[in-house]
Backbone as XML, in Angstrom:
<?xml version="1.0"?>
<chain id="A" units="angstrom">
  <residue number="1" name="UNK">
    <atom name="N" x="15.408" y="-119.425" z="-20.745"/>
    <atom name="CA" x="14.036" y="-119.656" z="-21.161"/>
    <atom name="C" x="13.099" y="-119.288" z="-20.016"/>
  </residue>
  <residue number="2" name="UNK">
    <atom name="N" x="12.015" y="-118.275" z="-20.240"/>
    <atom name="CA" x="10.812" y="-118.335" z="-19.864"/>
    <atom name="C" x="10.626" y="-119.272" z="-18.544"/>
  </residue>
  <residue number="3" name="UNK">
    <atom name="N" x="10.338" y="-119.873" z="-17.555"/>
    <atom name="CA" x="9.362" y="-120.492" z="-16.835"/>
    <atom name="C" x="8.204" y="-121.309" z="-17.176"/>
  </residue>
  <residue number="4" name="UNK">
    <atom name="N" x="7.618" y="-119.550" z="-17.601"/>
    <atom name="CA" x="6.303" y="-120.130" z="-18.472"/>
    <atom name="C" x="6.169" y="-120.874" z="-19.910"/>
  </residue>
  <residue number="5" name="UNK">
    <atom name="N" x="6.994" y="-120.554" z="-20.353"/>
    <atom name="CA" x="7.023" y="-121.547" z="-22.077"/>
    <atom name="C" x="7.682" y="-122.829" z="-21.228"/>
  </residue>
  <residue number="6" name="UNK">
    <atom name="N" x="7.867" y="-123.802" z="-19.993"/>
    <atom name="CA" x="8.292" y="-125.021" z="-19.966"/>
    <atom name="C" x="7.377" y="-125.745" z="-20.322"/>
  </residue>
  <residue number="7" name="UNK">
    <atom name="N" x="6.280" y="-125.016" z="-19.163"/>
    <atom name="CA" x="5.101" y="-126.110" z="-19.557"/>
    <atom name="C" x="4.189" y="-126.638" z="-21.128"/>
  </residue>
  <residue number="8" name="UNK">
    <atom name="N" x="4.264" y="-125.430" z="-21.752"/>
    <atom name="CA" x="4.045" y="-125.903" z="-23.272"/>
    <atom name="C" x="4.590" y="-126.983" z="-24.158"/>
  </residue>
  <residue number="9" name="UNK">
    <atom name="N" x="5.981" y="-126.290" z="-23.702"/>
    <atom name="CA" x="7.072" y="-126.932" z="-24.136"/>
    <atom name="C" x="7.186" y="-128.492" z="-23.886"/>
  </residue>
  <residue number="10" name="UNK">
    <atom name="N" x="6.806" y="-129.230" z="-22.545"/>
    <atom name="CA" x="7.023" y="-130.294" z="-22.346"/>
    <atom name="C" x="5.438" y="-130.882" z="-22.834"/>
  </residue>
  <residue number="11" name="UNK">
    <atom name="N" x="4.418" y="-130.190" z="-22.819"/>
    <atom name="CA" x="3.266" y="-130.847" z="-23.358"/>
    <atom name="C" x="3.128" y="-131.079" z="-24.574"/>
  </residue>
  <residue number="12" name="UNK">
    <atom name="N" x="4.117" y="-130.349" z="-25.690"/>
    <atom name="CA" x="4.339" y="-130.982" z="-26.587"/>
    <atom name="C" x="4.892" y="-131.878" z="-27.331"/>
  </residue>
  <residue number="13" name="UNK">
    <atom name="N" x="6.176" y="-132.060" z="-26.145"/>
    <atom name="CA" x="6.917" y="-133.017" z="-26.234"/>
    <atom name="C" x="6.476" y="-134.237" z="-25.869"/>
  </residue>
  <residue number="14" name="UNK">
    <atom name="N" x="5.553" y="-134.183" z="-24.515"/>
    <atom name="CA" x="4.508" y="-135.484" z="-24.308"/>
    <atom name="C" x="3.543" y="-135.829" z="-25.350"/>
  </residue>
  <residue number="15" name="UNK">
    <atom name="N" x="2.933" y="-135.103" z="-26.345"/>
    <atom name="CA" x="2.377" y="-135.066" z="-27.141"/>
    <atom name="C" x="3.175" y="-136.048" z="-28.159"/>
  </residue>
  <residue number="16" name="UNK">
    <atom name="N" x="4.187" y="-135.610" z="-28.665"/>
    <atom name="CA" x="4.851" y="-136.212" z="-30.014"/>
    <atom name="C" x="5.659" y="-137.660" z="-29.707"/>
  </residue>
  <residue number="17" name="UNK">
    <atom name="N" x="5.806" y="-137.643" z="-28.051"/>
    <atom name="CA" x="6.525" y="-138.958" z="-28.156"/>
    <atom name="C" x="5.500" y="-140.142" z="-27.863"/>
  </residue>
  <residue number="18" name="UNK">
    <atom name="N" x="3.808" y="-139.408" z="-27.221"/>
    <atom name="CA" x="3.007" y="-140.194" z="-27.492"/>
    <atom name="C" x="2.242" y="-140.526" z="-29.039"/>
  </residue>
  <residue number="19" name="UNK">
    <atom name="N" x="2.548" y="-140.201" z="-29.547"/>
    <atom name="CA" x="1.872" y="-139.817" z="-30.598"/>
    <atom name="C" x="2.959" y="-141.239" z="-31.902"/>
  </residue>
  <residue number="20" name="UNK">
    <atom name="N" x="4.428" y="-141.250" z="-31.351"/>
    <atom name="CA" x="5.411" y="-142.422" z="-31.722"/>
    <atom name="C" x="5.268" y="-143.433" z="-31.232"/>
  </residue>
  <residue number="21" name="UNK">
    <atom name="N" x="4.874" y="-143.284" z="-29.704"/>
    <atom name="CA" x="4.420" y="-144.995" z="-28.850"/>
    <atom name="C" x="3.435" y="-145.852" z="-28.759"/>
  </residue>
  <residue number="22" name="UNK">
    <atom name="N" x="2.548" y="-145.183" z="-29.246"/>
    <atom name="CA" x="1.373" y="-145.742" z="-28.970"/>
    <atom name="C" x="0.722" y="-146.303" z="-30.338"/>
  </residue>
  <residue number="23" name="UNK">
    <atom name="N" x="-0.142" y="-147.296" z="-30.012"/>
    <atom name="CA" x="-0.558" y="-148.185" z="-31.135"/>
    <atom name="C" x="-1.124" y="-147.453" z="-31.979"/>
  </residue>
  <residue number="24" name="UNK">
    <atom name="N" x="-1.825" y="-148.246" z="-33.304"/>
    <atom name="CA" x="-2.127" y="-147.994" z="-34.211"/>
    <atom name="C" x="-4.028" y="-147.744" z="-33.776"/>
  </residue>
  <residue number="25" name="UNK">
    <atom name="N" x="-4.791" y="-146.940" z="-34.575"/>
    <atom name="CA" x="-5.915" y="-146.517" z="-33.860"/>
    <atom name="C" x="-7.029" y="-147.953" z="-34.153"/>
  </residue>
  <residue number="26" name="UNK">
    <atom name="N" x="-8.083" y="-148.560" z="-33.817"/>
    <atom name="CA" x="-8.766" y="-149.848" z="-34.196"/>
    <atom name="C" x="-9.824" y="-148.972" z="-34.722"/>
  </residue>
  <residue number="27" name="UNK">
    <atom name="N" x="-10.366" y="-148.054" z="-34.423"/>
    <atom name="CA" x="-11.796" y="-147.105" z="-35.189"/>
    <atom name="C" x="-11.421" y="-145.793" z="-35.225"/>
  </residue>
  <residue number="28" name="UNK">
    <atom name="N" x="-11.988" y="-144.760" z="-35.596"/>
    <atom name="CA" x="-12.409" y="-143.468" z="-35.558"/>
    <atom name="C" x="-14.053" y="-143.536" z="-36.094"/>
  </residue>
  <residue number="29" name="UNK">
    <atom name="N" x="-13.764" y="-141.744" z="-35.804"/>
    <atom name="CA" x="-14.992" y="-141.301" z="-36.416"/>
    <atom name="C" x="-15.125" y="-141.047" z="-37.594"/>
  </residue>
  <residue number="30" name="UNK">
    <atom name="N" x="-16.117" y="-140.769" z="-38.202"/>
    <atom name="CA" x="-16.625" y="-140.212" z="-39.928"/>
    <atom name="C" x="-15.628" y="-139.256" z="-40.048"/>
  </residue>
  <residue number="31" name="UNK">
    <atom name="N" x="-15.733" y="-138.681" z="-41.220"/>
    <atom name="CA" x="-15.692" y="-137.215" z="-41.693"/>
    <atom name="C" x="-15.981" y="-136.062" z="-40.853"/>
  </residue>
  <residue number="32" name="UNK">
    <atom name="N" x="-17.551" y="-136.200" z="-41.149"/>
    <atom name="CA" x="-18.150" y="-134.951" z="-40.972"/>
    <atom name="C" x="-17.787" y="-134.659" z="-39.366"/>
  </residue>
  <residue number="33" name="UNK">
    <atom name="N" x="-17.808" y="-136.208" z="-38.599"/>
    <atom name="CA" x="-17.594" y="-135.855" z="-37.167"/>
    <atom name="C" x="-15.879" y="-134.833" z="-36.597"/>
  </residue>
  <residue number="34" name="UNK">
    <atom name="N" x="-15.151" y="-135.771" z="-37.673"/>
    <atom name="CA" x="-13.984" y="-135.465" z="-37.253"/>
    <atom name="C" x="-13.729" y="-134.050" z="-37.425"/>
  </residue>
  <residue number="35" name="UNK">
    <atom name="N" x="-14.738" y="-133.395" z="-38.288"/>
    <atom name="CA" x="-14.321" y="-132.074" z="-38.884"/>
    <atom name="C" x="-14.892" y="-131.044" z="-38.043"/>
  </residue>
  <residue number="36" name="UNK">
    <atom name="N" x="-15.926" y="-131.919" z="-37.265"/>
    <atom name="CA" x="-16.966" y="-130.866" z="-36.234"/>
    <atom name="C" x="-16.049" y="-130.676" z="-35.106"/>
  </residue>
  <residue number="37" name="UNK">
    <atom name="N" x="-15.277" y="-131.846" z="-34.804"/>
    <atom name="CA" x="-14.682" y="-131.386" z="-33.612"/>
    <atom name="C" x="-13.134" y="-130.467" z="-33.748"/>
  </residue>
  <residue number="38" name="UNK">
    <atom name="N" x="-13.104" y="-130.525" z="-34.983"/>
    <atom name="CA" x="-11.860" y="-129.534" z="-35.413"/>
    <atom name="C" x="-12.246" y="-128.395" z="-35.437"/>
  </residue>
  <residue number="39" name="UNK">
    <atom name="N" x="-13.506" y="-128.151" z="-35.599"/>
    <atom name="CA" x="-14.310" y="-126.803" z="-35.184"/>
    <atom name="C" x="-14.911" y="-126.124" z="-34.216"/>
  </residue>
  <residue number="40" name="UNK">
    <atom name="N" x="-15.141" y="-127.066" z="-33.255"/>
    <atom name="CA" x="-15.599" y="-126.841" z="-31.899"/>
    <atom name="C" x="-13.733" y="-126.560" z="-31.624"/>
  </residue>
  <residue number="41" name="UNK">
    <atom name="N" x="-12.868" y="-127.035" z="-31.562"/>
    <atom name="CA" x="-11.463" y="-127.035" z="-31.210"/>
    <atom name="C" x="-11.167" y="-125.177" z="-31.949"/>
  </residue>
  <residue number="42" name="UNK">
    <atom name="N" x="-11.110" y="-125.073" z="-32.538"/>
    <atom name="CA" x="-10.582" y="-124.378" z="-33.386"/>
    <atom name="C" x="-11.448" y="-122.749" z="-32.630"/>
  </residue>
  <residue number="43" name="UNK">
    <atom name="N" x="-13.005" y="-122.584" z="-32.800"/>
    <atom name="CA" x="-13.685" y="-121.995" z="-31.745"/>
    <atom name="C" x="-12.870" y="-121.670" z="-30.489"/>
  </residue>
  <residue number="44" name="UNK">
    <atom name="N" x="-13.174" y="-122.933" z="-29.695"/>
    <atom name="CA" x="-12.620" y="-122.772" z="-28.566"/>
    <atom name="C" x="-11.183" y="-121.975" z="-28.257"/>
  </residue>
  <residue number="45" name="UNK">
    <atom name="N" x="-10.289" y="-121.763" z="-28.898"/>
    <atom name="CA" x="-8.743" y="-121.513" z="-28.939"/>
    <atom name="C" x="-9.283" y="-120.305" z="-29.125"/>
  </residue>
  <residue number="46" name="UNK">
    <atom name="N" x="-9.832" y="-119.693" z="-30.216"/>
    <atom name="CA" x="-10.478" y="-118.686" z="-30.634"/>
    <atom name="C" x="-10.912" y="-117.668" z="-29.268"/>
  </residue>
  <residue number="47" name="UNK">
    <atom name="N" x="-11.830" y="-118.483" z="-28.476"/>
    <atom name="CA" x="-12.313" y="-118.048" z="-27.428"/>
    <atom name="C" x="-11.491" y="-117.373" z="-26.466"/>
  </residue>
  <residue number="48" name="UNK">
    <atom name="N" x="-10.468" y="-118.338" z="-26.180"/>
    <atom name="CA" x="-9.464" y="-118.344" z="-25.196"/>
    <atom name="C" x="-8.510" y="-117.202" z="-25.551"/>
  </residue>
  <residue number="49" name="UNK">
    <atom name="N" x="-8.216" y="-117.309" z="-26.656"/>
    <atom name="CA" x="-6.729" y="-116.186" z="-27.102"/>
    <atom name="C" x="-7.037" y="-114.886" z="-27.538"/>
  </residue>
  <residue number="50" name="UNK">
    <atom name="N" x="-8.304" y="-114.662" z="-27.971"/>
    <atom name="CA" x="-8.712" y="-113.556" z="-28.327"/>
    <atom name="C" x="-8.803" y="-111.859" z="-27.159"/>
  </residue>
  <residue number="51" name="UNK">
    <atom name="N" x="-7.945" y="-111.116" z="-27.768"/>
    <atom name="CA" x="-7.751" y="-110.357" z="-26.536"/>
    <atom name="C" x="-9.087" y="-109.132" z="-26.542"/>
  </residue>
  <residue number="52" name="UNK">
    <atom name="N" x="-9.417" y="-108.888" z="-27.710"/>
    <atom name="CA" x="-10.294" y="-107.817" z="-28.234"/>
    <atom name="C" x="-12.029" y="-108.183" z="-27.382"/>
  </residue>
  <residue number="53" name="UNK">
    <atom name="N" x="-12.571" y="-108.986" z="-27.371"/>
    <atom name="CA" x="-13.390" y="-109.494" z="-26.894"/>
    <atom name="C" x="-13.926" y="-108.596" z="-25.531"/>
  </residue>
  <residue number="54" name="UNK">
    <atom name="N" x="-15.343" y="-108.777" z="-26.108"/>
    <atom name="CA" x="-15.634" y="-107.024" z="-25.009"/>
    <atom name="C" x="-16.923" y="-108.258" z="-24.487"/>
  </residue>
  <residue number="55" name="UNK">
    <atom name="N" x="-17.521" y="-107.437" z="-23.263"/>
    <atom name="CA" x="-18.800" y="-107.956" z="-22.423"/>
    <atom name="C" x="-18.134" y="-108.929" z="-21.727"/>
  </residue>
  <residue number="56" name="UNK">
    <atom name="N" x="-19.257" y="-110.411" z="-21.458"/>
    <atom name="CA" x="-18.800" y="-111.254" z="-20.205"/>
    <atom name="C" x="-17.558" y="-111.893" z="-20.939"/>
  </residue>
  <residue number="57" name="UNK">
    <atom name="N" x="-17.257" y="-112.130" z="-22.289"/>
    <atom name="CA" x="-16.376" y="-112.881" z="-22.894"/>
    <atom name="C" x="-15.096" y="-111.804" z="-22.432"/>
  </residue>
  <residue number="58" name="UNK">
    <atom name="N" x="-15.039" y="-110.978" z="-22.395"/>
    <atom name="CA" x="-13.904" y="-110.118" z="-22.388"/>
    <atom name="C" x="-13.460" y="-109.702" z="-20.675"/>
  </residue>
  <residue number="59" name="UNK">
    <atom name="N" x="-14.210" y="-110.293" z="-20.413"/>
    <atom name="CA" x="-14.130" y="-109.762" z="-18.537"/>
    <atom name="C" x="-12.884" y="-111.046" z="-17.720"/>
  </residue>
  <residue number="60" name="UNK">
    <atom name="N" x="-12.268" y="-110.488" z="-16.872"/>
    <atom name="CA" x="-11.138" y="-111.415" z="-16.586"/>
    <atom name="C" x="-11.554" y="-111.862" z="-14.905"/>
  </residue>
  <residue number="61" name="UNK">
    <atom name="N" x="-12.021" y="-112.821" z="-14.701"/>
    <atom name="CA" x="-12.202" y="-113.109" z="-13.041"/>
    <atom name="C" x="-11.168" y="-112.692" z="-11.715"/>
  </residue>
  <residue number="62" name="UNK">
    <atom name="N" x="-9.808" y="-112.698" z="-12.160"/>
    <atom name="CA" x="-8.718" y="-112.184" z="-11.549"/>
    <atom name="C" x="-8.229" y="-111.250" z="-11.835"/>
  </residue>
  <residue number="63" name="UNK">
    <atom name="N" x="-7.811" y="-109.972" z="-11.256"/>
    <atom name="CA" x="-6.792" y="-109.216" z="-11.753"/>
    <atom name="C" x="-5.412" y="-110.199" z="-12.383"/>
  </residue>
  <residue number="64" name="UNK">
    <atom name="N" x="-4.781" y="-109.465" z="-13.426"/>
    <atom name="CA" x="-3.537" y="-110.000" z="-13.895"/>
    <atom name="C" x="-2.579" y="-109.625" z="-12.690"/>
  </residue>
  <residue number="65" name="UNK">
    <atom name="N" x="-1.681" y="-110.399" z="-12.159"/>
    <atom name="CA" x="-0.550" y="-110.535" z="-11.166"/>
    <atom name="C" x="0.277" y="-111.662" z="-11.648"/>
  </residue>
  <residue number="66" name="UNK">
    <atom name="N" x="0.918" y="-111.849" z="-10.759"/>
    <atom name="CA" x="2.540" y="-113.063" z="-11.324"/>
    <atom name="C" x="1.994" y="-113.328" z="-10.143"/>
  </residue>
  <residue number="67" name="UNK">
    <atom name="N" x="1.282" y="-113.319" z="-8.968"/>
    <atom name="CA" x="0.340" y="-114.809" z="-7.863"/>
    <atom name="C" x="-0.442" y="-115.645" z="-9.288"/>
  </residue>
  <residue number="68" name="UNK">
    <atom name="N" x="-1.381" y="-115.139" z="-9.606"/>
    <atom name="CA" x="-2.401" y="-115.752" z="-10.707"/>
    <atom name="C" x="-1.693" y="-116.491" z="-11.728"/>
  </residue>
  <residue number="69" name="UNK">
    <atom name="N" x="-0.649" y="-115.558" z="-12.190"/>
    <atom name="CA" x="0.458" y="-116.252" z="-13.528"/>
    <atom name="C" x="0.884" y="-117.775" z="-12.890"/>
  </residue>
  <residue number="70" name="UNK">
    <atom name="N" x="1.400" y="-117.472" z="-11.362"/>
    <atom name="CA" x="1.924" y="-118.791" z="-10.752"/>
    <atom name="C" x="0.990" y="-119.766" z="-10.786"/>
  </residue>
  <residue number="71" name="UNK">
    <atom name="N" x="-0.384" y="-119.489" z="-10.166"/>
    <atom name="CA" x="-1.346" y="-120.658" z="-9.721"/>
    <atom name="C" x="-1.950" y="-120.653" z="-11.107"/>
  </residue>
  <residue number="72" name="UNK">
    <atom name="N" x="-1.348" y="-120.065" z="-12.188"/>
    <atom name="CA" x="-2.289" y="-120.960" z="-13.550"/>
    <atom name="C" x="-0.959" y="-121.745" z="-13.773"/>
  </residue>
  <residue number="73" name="UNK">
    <atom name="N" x="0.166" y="-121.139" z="-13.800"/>
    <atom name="CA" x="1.303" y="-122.306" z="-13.920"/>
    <atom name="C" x="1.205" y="-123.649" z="-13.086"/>
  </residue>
  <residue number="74" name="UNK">
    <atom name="N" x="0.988" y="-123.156" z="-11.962"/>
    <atom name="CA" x="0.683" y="-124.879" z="-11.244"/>
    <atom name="C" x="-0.462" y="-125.690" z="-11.695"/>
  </residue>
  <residue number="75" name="UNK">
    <atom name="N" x="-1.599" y="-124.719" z="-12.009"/>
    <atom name="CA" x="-2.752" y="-125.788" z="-12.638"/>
    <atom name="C" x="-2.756" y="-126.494" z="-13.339"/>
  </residue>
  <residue number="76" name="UNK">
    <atom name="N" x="-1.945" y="-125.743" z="-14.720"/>
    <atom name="CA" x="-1.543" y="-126.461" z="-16.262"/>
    <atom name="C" x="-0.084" y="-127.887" z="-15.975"/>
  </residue>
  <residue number="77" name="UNK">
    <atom name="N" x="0.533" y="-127.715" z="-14.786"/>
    <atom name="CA" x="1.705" y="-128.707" z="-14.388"/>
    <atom name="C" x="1.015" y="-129.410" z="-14.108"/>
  </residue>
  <residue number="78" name="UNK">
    <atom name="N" x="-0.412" y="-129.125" z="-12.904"/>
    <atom name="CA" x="-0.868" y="-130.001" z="-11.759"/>
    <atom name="C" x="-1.582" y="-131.351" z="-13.076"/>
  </residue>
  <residue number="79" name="UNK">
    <atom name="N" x="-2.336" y="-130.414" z="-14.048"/>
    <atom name="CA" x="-2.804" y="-131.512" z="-15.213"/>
    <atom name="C" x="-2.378" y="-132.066" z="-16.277"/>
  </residue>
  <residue number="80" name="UNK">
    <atom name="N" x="-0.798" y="-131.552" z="-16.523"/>
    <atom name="CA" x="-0.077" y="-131.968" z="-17.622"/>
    <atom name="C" x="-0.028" y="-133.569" z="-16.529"/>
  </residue>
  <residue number="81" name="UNK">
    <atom name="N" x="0.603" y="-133.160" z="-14.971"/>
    <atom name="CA" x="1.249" y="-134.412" z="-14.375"/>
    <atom name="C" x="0.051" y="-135.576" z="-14.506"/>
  </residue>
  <residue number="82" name="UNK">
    <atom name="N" x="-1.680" y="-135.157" z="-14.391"/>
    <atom name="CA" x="-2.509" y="-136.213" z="-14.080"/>
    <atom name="C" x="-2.684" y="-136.233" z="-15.802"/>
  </residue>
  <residue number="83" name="UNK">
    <atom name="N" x="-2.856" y="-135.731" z="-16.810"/>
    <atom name="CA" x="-2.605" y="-136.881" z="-18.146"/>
    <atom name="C" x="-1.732" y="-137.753" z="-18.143"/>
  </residue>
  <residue number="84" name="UNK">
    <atom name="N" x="-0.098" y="-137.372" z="-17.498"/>
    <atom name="CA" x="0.574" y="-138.199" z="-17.828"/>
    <atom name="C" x="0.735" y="-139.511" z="-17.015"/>
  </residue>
  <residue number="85" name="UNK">
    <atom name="N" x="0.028" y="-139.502" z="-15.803"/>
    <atom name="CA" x="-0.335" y="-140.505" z="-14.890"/>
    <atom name="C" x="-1.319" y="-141.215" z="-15.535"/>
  </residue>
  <residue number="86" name="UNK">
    <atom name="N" x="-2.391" y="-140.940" z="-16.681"/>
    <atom name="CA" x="-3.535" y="-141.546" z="-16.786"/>
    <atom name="C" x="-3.326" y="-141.920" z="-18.121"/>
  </residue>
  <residue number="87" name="UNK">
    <atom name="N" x="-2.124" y="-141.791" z="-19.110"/>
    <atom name="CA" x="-1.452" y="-142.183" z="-20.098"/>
    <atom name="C" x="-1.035" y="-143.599" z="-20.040"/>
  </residue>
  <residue number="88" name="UNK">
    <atom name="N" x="0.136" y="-143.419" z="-18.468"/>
    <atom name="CA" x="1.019" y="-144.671" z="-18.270"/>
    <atom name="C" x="0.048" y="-145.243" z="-17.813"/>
  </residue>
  <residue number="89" name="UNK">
    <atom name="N" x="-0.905" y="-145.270" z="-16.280"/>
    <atom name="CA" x="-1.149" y="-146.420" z="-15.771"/>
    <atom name="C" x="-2.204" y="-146.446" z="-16.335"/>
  </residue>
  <residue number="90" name="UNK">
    <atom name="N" x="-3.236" y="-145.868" z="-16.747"/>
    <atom name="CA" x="-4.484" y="-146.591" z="-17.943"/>
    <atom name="C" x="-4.328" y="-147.275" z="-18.882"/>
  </residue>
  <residue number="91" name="UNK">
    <atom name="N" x="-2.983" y="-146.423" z="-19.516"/>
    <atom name="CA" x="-2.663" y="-147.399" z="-20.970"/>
    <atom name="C" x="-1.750" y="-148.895" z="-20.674"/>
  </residue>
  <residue number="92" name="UNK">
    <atom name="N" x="-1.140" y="-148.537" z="-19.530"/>
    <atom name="CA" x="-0.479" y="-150.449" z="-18.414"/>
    <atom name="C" x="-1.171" y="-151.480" z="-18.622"/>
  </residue>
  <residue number="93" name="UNK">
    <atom name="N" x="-2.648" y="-150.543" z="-18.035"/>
    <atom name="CA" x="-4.210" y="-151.329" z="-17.913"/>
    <atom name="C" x="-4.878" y="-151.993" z="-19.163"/>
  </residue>
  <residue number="94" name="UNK">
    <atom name="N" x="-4.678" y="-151.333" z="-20.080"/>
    <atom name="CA" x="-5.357" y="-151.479" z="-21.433"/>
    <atom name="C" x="-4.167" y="-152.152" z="-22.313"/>
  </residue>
  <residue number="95" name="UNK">
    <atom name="N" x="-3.370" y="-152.155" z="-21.900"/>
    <atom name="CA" x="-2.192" y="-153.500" z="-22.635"/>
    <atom name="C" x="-2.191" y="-154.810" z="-22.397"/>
  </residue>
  <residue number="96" name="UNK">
    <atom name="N" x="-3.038" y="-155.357" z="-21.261"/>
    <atom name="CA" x="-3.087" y="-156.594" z="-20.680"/>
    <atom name="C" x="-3.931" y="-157.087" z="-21.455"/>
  </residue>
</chain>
């Protein structure tokens, strides 16, 4: 396997086993809200994955290299590790 598909890979897995542990929700939002942010979400991905995208949207700040591939791999680890720090000991916090 890839390198790069771990990190997905385990953020989804943090995803689904949080998603089994954790309590039941006490509120949400409306409708209309919940649907706006499925759209702002949905946009956004849009933004990100789209390769065709010409002008400042289409312009890349780094040349592509496997340095850059690495230090986005460490970024996406460096913040998978601080959700999952702010999962356990916030949610520790919020169990008392």
């Amino acid at each position: 396997m890839n390198q790069f598909y771990l990190v997905p890979v385990l953020l989804l897995t943090l995803w689904a086993v949080g998603s089994i542990v954790t309590k039941p929700t006490l509120g949400s939002h409306s409708q209309w809200q919940s649907r706006t942010v499925v759209w702002i979400v949905a946009l956004s991905w849009w933004l990100l994955f789209d390769r065709g995208l010409t002008g400042l949207l289409g312009w890349r700040f780094l040349p592509a290299s496997s340095v850059a591939a690495c230090g986005g791999l460490a970024l996406t680890t460096a913040g998978l590790a601080l959700a999952l720090w702010a999962r356990l000991y916030i949610g520790a916090i919020g169990a008392h």
